[in-house]
C-alpha positions as CSV (number, residue, x, y, z in Angstrom):
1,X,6.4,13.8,-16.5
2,X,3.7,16.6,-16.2
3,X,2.5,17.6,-13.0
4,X,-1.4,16.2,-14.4
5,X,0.5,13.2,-15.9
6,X,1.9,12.7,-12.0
7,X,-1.4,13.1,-10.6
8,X,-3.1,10.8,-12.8
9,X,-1.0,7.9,-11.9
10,X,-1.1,8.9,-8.2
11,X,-4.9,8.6,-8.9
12,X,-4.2,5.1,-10.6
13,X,-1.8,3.6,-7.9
14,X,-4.2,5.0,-4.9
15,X,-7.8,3.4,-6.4
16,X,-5.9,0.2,-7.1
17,X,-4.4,0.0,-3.4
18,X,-8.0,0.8,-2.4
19,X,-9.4,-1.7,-4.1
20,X,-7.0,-4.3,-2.7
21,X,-7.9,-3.2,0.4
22,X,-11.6,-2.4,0.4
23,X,-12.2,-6.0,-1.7
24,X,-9.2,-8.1,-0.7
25,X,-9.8,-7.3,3.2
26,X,-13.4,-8.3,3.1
27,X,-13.2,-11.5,1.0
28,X,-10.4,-12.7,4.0
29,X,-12.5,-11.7,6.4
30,X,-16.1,-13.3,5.0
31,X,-13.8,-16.6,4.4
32,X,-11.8,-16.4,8.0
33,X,-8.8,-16.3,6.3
34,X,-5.9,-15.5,9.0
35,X,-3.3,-12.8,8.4
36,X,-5.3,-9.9,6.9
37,X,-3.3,-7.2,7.9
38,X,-0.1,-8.9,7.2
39,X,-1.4,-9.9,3.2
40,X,-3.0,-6.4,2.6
41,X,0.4,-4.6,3.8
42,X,2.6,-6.7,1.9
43,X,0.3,-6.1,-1.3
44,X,0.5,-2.4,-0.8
45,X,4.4,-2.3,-0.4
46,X,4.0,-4.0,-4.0
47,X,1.8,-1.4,-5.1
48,X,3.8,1.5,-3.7
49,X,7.0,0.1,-5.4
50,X,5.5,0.2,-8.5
51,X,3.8,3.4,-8.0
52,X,7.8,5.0,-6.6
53,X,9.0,3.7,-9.9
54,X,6.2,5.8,-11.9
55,X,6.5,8.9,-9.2
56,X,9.7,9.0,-7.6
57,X,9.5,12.4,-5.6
58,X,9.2,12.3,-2.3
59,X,5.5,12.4,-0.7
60,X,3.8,10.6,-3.7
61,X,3.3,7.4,-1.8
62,X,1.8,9.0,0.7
63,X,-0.6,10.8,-2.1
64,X,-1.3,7.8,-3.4
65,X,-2.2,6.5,0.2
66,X,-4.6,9.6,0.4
67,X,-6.5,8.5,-2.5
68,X,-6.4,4.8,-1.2
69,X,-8.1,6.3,2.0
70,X,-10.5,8.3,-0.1
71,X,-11.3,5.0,-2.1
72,X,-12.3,3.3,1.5
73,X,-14.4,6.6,2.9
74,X,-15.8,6.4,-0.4
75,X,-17.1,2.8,-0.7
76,X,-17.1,1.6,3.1
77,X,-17.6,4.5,5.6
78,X,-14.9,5.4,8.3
79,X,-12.9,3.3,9.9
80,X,-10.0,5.2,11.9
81,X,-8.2,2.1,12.4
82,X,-8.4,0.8,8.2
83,X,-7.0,4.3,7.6
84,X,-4.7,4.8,9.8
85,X,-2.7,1.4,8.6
86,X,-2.7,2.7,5.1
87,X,-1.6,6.4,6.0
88,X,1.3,4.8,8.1
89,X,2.4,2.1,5.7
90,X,2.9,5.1,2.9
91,X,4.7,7.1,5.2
92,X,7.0,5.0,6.7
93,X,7.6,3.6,2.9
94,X,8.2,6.9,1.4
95,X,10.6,7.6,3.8
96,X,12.5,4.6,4.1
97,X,12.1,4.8,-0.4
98,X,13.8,8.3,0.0
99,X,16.8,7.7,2.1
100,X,17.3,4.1,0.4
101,X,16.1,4.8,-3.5
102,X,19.1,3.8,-4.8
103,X,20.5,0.5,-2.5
104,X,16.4,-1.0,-3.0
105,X,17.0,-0.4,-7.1
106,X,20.3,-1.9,-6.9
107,X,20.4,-5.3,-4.3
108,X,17.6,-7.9,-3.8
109,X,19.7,-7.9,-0.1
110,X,18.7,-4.0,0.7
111,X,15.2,-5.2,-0.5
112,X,14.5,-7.7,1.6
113,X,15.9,-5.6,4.6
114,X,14.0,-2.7,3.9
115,X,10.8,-4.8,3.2
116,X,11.3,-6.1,6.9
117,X,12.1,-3.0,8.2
118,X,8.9,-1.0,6.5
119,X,6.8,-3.6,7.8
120,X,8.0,-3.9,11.2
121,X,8.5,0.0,12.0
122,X,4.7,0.4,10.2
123,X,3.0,-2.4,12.5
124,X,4.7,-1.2,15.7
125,X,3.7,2.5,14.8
126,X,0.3,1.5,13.8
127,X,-0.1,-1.0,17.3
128,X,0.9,2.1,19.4
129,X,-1.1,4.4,18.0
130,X,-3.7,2.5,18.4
131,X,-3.6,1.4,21.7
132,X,-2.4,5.1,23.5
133,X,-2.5,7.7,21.2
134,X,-6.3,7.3,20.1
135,X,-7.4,4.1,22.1
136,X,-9.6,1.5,20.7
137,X,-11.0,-0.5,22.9
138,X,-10.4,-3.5,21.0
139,X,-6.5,-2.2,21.1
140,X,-6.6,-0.6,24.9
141,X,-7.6,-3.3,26.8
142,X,-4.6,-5.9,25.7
143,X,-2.2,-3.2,26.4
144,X,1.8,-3.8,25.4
145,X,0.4,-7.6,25.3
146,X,-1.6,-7.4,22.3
147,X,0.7,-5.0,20.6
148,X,3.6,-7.9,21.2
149,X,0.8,-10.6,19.9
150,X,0.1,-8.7,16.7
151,X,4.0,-8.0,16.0
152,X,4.5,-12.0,16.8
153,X,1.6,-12.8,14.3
154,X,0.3,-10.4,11.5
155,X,4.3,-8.5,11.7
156,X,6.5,-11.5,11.4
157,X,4.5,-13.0,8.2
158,X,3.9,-9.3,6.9
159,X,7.4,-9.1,7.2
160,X,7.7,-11.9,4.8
161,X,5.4,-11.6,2.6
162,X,6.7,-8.1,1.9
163,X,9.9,-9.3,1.1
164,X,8.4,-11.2,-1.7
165,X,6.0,-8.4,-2.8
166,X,9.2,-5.9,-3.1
167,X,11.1,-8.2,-5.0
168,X,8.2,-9.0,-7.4
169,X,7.2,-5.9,-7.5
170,X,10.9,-4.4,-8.5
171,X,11.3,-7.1,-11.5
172,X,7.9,-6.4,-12.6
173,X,8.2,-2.7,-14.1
174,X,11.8,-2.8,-14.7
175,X,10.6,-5.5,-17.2
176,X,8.5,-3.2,-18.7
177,X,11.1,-0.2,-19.1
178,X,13.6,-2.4,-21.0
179,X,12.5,-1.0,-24.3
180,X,11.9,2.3,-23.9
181,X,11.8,5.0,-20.5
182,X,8.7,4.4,-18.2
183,X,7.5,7.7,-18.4
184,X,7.2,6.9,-22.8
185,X,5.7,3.5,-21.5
186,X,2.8,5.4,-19.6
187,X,2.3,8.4,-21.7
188,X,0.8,5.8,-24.2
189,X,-2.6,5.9,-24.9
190,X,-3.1,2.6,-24.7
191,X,-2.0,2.4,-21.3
192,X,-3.7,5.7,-20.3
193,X,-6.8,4.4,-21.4
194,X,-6.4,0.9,-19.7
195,X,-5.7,2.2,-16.7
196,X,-8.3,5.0,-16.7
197,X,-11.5,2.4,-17.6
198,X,-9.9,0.6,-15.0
199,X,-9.9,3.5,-12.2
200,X,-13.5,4.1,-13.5
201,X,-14.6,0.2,-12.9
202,X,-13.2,0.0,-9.5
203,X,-14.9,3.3,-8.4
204,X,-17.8,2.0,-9.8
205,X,-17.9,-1.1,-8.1
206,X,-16.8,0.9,-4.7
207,X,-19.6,3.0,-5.0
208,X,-21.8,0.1,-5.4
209,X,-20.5,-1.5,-2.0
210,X,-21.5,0.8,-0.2
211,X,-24.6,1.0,-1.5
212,X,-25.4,-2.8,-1.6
């Protein structure tokens, strides 16, 4: 794939994990819904699965968690703390995605583990960061406490959920690829155009978030 063709679908992959987040995080939180953080990171392992299967180099997850942050300063102003949780997530993944490549493709076992271990090692990062490295005060004043409660809660169902949002996420495109390469798959214009109405609708309706 082209370098343009690589940074189109970086483009794709980071406005949808945007979306997800900008629209997903504040339906849960004008509904109460529990476990925010722990559903939005197990969607975005999904997303940067899918995305690794599309751009396998190292450091495109974390591009397309650049234009997921983008998406958010674009359509809901700056919150360190939203951005911070997205940069980690696609670092930690692309790492874990580059020593691992291989043993995730080839056992739902080495998933699983790795879906656990993304999610744990990206909370815990995310909780310390947070809470001593540049303090909130919602985060400094519970201390090692509140990092243990939000590792107990939002890290132990992350944990799951990502397990289940790998695995679905693996079957999904190797589905897709069992007729012809990915990269023929996606240099289709019928999928270039899908996805690039689609990109254009969800920047659209970012845009009019922020201004609503």
């Amino acid at each position: 794939m082209k370098l343009t063709g690589k940074l189109y679908w970086i483009a794709v992959f980071g406005t949808i994990w945007g979306t997800v987040e900008l629209f997903g995080g504040d339906f849960m939180r004008v509904n109460g819904l529990p476990y925010k953080a722990a559903i939005l990171s197990a969607l975005g392992m999904g997303i940067l699965l899918i995305g690794k299967r599309v751009i396998p180099h190292l450091g495109s997850a974390v591009a397309v968690g650049v234009v997921a942050c983008l998406y958010k300063l674009a359509s809901n102003g700056f919150y360190s703390c939203q951005l911070l949780a997205v940069l980690t997530h696609a670092l930690i993944f692309d790492l874990a995605y580059y020593w691992l490549h291989a043993r995730i493709e080839q056992s739902a076992r080495v998933r699983a583990l790795a879906a656990i271990g993304i999610t744990a090692a990206s909370f815990t990062v995310f909780g310390f960061v947070n809470t001593y490295v540049i303090p909130e005060p919602h985060w400094a004043e519970r201390g090692i406490g509140g990092i243990a409660d939000y590792l107990r809660g939002n890290g132990v169902i992350g944990a799951l959920l990502s397990v289940i949002a790998l695995e679905a996420a693996h079957r999904l495109p190797g589905r897709s690829a069992l007729s012809a390469p990915q990269e023929m798959i996606l240099a289709r214009p019928l999928w270039i155009g899908i996805s690039g109405v689609a990109v254009m609708a969800c920047w659209a309706a970012g845009i009019a978030f922020a201004l609503s």
